[in-house]
N, C-alpha and C positions, 0 to 999 in steps of 0.2 A: 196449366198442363192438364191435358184429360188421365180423371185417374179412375176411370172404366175399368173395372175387371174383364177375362176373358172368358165367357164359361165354356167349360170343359164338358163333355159328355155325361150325364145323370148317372151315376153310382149302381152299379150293377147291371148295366147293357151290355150289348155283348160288342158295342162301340167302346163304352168305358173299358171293359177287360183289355182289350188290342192297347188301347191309350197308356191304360196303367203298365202292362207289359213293356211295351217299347218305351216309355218314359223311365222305368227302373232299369232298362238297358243301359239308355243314356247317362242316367248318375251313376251308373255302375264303370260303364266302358268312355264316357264322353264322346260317341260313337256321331258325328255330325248327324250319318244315315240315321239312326234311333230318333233323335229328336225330331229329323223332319217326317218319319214313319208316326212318332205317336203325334205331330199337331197335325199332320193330314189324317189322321184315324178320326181323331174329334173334330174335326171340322173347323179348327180354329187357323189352321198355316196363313190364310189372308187377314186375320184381323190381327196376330200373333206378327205380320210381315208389316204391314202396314205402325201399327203403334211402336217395334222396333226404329224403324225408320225416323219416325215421328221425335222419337227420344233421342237419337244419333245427330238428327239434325238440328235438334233444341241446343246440344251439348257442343254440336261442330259451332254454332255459330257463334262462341263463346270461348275457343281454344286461345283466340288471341287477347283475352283476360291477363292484365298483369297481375291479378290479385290470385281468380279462380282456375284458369288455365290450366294447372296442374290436377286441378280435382275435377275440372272438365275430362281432361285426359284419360283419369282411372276411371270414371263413367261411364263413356265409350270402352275402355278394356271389360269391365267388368257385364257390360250392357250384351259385347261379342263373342260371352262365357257361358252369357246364358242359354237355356233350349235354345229359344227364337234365335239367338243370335247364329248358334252351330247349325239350325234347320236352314238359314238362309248360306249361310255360306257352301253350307252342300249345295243349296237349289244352286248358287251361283256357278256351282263348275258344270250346268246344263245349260247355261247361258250362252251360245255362240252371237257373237257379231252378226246383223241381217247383211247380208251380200244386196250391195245392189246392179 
């Protein structure tokens, strides 16, 4: 499993201020919109979208574990707790269906 960090905007920009901002909204309020406000600030919502994904599907493919199944499971809760996890489910209620 890639254990990539994601870096965050340099300390004292005035990219990182927006980030820090809206990221201490989010632990304050769990506010879905705050987290995906500070990982679009830093520029991270696609690499922060992407390695969620990445870990949900390492963890889904593995639900049906007699053994781990269950620690798969709080994985996934825990994974859909996080920023990344609350920033995508906001992006997801802009998601419409493509008409064809």
């Amino acid at each position: 499993m890639n254990k990539a960090t994601i870096k965050v905007p340099e300390k004292g920009t005035y990219q990182w201020q927006l980030f820090d901002y809206w990221s201490d909204e989010f632990r304050h309020t769990n506010a879905d919109h705050s987290a995906y406000i500070a990982l679009n600030f830093a520029g991270v919502l696609d690499a922060c979208r992407t390695k969620l994904q990445t870990l949900i599907q390492h963890h889904s493919q593995h639900l049906q574990d007699a053994k781990g199944g269950k620690c798969h499971r709080r994985a996934i809760a825990r994974l859909q707790n996080t920023m990344s996890g609350a920033a995508m489910s906001y992006e997801s209620c802009f998601r419409r269906p493509s008409a064809a």
